[in-house]
C-alpha positions, 0 to 999 in steps of 0.5 A: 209161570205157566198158565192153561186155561181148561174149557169155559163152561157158560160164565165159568173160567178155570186156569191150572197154573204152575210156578216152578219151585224154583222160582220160589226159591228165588223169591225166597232167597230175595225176600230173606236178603231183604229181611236181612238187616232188621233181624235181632236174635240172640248171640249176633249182632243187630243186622248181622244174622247170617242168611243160613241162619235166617233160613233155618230158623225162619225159612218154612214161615217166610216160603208160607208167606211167599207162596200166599203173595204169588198166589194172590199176584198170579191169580190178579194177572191171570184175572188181568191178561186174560180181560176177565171181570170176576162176578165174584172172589175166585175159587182157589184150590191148590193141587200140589202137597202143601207141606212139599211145596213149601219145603221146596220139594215141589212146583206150585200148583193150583186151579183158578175157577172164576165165575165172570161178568156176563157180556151184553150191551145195555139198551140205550136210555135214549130210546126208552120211553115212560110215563110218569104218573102225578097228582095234585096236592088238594086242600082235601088232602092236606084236611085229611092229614090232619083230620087224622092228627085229632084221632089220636087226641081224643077228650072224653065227655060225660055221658047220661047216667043210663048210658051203657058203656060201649068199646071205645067208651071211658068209665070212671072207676074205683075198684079193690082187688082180692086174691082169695079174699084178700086185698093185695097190694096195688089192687085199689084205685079210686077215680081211675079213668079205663078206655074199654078196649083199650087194653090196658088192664089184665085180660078179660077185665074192661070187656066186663065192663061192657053195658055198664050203666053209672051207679053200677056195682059189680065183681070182675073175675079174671086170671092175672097171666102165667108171665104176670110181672108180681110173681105172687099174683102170676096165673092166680084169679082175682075178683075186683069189686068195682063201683062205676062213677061214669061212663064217657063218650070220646070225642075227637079234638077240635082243629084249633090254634089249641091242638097246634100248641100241643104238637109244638106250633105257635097256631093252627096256620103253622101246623097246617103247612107243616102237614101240608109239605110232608104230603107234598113230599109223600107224593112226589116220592110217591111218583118218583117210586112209581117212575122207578118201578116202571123203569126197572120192569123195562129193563127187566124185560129189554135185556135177555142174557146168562147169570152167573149162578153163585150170585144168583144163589146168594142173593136167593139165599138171602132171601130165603133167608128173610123168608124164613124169618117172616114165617117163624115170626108168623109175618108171612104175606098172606098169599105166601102163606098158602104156598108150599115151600117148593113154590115159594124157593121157586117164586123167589129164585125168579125175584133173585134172578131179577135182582141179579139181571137189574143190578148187572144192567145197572152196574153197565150202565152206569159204567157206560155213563161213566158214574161215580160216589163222591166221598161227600155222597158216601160221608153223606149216607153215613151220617144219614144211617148213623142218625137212625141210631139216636144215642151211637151216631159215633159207634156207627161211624167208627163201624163203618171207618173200620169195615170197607165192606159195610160202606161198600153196601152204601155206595150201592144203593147211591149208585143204582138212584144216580142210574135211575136219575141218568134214565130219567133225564134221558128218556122220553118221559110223558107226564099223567095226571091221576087221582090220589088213589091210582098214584098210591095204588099197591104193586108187587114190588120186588 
């Protein structure tokens, strides 16, 4: 086998490799003897197919198959001997005619282009330095949690016959619906309790309703939807003869042993600590996400060096990819939707670039410090994504037993918090104490 290497050009490495096609033949030879005992054809014995025989039916098959395993192997060992970390699969292009290879007429010959690994040494987290911000769980938190617990359990009380019904107010109803001036069915109730603004009844209805008084009668108009579920009644307008019984104020539940019962807790006590160690818990991820972001943003900045531009453009792909999908379902960030497209590829090839240095940093970091995913960790972050599929917990499982790649997309975001987590141990870290409001103050996270 000879190898040259052409000139590297910034991370990108190329081989021209050439193994002589009578190296081949040997290989082929060898790997036909082998096969030998364990072929069956007809009219010989088991085992006793004459190596010729083996060659004419077979030859052309066996020489595909050993042309892809020296492929495979020469390409590891020009990796290898050459100390080349690959910062992605290696780009193989063959340059001989296949069908004459494979035929024995002539050498293997194929390129190698790889892009590598960028060398570079990760700043030491010794000499990093960091505040982390903190704040304190007050009762006024806690009071706030819950306060927005009675929100969504409102009652509804009766209010003086002259009061106009308001947005957010509950009447009390009967009504009969006519579609050219006939009943249909499903188009009456009597008694029924309607939240104005609440959406729940066909377009343009419970706004009519607005300023209604009790004791009121009128005539709704409006038009059911195009895609109404009752085809007969789809894009037909209708007039509901309503009569008002009432008109209810909402009030907010009271915080008692009552409204604890109703989320599944004996008293009111039990709840308020329940609460209170989920915000506990929402600050000290809070200040952990923060601790995170200023430590990414150091990193960023501490190290300069060349990326390899095929990551680079996958993960701008994906990206783009995501962006795209925001903009069709009309979920684009507001200031991105100012953009020009040529502003936003090129905001997001900065946050690709990023992306691809702090993983890189990471990944050397963590090497440095010799990090490993133990299996209990991977078994653990199975579980835990299975579990957000409530019902196929074990169709997810058996996905990832059978698809390495998709554990291998776990394994990372494991590797890169014990990274963090090594930082924070090792770094010199100054502790602050802030209001509630600076803490969950918004960033532009990346």
């Amino acid at each position: 086998m000879n190898v040259k290497e052409l000139k590297p050009k910034g991370l990108s490495r190329t081989f021209e490799i050439t193994v002589d096609k009578a190296d081949l033949e040997t290989k082929l030879a060898a790997k036909i003897k082998e096969m030998q005992p364990k072929v069956s054809l007809k009219g010989f014995r088991p085992g006793k197919v004459p190596i010729t025989h083996i060659r004419k039916m077979f030859g052309q098959s066996i020489m595909n198959d050993v042309v892809q395993e020296v492929v495979t192997q020469t390409t590891q060992n020009t990796l290898d001997e050459n100390k080349i970390r690959p910062a992605g699969q290696p780009k193989i292009e063959l340059r001989a005619n296949g069908a004459e290879v494979t035929s024995g007429k002539a050498d293997l010959q194929y390129t190698i282009a790889v892009e590598t690994i960028p060398e570079f040494e990760p700043v030491d987290p010794k000499t990093l330095k960091f505040t982390r911000l903190g704040c304190d769980l007050t009762d006024e938190h806690v009071d706030e949690r819950l306060a927005e617990l009675t929100k969504d359990q409102l009652s509804y009380k009766k209010k003086a016959k002259t009061a106009k019904a308001k947005k957010d107010d509950a009447v009390l109803i009967n009504f009969v619906g006519r579609v050219d001036g006939d009943a249909f069915d499903g188009g009456a109730m009597e008694g029924h309790q309607l939240v104005l603004g609440s959406n729940s009844f066909i377009p343009g209805f419970e706004e009519q309703l607005i300023g209604a008084k009790a004791g009121d009668k009128l005539d709704v108009t409006v038009t059911f939807p195009k895609e109404y579920q009752v085809e007969d009644l789809a894009n037909k307008e209708a007039v509901f003869e309503t009569e008002v019984l009432e008109v209810q104020g909402a009030k907010p539940a009271e915080l008692d042993d009552e409204l604890a019962k109703k989320f599944g807790f004996d008293d009111l006590a039990g709840l308020k600590d329940v609460v209170s160690k989920q915000a506990e818990s929402e600050l000290e991820t809070q200040v952990r996400m923060k601790l995170k972001r200023a430590i990414l943003d150091d990193l960023d900045t501490k190290h300069d060096f060349d990326l390899p531009p095929n990551m680079v453009e996958a993960e701008f792909s994906n990206i783009w990819k995501q962006v795209e999908q925001e903009k069709e379902a009309g979920q684009l960030d507001e200031d991105d939707a100012k953009k020009s497209d040529k502003k936003l590829k090129a905001d997001y090839k900065k946050i690709a670039e990023r992306r691809v240095r702090l993983g890189l940093v990471l990944a050397e970091m963590g090497a440095k410090a010799e990090i490993q995913i133990t299996n209990e960790e991977l078994q653990q972050a199975m579980v835990a994504e299975a579990r957000r599929y409530p019902g196929e917990e074990q169709q997810v499982l058996e996905f990832f037993q059978k698809n390495p790649d998709a554990v291998a997309q776990l394994r990372a975001p494991i590797f890169e918090e014990k990274v963090v987590d090594l930082i924070i141990e090792t770094a010199k870290i100054t502790d602050k104490k802030v209001d509630r409001d600076e803490l969950f103050k918004e960033d532009a996270f990346e």
